[in-house]
C-alpha positions as YAML, in Angstrom:
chain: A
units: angstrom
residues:
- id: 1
  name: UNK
  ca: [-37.92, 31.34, -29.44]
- id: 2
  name: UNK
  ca: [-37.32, 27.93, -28.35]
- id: 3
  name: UNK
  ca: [-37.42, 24.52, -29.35]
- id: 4
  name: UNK
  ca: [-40.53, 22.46, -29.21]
- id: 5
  name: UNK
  ca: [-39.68, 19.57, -26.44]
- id: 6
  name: UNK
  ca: [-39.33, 16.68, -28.82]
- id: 7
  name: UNK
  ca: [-36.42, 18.92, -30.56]
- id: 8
  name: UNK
  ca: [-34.55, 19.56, -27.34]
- id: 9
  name: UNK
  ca: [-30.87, 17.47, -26.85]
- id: 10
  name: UNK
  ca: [-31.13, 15.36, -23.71]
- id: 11
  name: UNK
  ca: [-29.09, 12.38, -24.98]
- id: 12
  name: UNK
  ca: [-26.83, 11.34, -22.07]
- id: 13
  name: UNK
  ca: [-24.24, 9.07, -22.56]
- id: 14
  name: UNK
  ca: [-22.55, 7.27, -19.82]
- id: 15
  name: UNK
  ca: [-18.53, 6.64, -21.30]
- id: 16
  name: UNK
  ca: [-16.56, 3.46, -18.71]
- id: 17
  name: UNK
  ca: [-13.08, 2.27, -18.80]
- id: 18
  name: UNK
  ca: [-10.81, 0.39, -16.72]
- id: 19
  name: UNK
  ca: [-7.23, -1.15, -16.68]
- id: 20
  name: UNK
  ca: [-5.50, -2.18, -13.68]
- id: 21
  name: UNK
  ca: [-1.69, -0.84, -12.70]
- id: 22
  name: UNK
  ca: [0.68, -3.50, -11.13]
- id: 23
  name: UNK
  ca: [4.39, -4.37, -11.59]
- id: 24
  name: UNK
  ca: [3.27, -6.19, -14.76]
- id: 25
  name: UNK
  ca: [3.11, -3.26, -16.65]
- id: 26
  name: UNK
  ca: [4.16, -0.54, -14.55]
- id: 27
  name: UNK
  ca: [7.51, 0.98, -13.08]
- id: 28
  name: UNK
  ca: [8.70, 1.80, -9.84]
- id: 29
  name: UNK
  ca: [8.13, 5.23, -8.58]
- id: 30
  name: UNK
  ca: [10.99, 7.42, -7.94]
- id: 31
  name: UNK
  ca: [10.73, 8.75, -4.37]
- id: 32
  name: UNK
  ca: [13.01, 12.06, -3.62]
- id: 33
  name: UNK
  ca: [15.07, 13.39, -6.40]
- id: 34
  name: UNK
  ca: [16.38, 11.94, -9.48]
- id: 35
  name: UNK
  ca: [19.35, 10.59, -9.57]
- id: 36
  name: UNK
  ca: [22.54, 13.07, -10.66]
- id: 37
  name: UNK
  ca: [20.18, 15.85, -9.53]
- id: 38
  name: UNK
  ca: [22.02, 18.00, -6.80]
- id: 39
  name: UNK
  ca: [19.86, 19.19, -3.71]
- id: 40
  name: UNK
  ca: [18.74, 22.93, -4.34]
- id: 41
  name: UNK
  ca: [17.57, 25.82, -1.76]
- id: 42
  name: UNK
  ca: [13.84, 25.95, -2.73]
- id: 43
  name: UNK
  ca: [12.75, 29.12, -3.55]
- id: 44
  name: UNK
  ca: [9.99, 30.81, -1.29]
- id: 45
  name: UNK
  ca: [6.48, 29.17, -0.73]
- id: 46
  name: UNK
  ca: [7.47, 26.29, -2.95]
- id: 47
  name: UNK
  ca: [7.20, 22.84, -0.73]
- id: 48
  name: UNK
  ca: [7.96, 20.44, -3.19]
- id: 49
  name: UNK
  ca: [11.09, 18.16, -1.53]
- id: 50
  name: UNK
  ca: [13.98, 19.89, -2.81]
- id: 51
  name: UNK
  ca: [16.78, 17.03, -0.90]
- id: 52
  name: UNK
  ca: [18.27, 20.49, 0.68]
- id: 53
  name: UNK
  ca: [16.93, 21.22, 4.66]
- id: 54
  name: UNK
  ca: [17.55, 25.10, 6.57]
- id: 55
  name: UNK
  ca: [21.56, 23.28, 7.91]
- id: 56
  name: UNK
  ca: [22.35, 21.77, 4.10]
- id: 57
  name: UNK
  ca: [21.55, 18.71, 1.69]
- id: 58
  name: UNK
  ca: [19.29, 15.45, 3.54]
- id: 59
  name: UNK
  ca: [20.74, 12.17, 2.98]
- id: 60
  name: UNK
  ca: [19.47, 10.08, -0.19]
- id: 61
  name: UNK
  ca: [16.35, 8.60, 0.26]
- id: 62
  name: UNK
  ca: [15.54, 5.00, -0.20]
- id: 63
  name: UNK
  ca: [14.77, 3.82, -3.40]
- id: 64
  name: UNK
  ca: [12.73, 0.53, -4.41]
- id: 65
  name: UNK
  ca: [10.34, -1.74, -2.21]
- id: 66
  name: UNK
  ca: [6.81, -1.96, -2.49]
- id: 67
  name: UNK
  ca: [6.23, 1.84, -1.55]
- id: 68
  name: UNK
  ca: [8.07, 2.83, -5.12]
- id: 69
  name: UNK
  ca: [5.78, 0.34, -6.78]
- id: 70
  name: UNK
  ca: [2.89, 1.89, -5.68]
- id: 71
  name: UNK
  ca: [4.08, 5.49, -5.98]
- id: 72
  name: UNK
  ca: [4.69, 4.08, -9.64]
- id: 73
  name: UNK
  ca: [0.98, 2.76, -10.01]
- id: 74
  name: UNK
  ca: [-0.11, 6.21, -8.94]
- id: 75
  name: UNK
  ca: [1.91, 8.03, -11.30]
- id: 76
  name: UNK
  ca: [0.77, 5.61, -14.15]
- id: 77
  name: UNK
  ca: [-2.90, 5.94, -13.72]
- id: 78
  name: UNK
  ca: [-2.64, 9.49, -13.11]
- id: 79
  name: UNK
  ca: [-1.23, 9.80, -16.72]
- id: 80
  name: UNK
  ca: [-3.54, 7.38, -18.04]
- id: 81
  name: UNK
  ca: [-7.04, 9.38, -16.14]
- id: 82
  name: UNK
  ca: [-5.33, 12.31, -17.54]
- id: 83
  name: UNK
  ca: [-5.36, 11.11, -21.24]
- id: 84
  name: UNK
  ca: [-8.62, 9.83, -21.08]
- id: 85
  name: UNK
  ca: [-10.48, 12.96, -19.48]
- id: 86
  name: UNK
  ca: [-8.64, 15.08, -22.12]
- id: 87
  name: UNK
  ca: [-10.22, 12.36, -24.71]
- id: 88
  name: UNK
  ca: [-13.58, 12.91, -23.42]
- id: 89
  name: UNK
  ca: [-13.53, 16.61, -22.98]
- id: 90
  name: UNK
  ca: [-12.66, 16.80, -26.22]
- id: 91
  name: UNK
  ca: [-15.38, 14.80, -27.88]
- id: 92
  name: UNK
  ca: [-17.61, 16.38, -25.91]
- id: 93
  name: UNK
  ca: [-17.11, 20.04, -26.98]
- id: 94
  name: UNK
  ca: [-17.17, 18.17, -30.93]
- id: 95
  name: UNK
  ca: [-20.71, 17.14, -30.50]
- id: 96
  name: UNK
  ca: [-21.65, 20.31, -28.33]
- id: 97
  name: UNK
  ca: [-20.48, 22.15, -31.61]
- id: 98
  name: UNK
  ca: [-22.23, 19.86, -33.96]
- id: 99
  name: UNK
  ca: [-25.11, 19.75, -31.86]
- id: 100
  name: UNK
  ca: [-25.10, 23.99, -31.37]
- id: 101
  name: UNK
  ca: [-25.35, 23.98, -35.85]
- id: 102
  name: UNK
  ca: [-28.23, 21.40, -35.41]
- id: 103
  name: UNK
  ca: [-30.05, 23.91, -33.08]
- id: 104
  name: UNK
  ca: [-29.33, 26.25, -35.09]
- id: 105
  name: UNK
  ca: [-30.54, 24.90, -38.53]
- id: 106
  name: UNK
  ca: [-33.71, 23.14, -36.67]
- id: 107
  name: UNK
  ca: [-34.61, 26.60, -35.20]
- id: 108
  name: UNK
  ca: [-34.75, 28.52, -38.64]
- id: 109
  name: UNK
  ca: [-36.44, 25.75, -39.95]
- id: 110
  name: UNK
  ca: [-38.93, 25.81, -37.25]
- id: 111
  name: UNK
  ca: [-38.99, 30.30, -37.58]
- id: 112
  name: UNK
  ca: [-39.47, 29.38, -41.34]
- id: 113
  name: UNK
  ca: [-42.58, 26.86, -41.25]
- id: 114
  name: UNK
  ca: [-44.10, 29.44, -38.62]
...
């Protein structure tokens, strides 16, 4: 049986936030490997820059500049977008529990007065 329409849950809720990644508060990116790490044969189908080519290791790479800043911008709000979708998702399946017991309780009530 279903709800009558003034029952039904079509809240929507829109949820902003912002914060802005610069050298203020954020570190340079580390391009290539880390540092101490030796170069490594990848293993098949992985493409993630290993330092080691088909005829041995590639040189370093450089470090620093305004390309490592950005990288390091990227990585930041990539961890902070992260953290706040897992925030979100979470609430979300909180209420969609709360709201699924509401049903619930509204719909024998409703089956009851019937």
């Amino acid at each position: 049986m279903q709800l009558p329409k003034n029952l039904s849950r079509s809240t929507r809720t829109a949820t902003t936030s912002s914060r802005i990644f610069n050298a203020s508060n954020t570190a340079e990116g580390i391009v290539g490997l880390q540092k101490g790490t030796k170069p490594v044969a990848p293993q098949p189908g992985d493409y993630s820059y290993s330092g080691m080519h088909d005829q041995g290791p590639l040189p370093d790479l450089k470090q620093g500049g305004p390309m490592a800043l950005l990288l390091g911008c990227v990585e930041g709000a990539k961890e902070y977008n992260n953290s706040f979708l897992t925030t979100l998702i979470e609430e979300e399946k909180e209420q969609t529990i709360k709201l699924t017991k509401s049903d619930n309780v509204l719909q024998n009530t409703f089956d009851f007065l019937r």
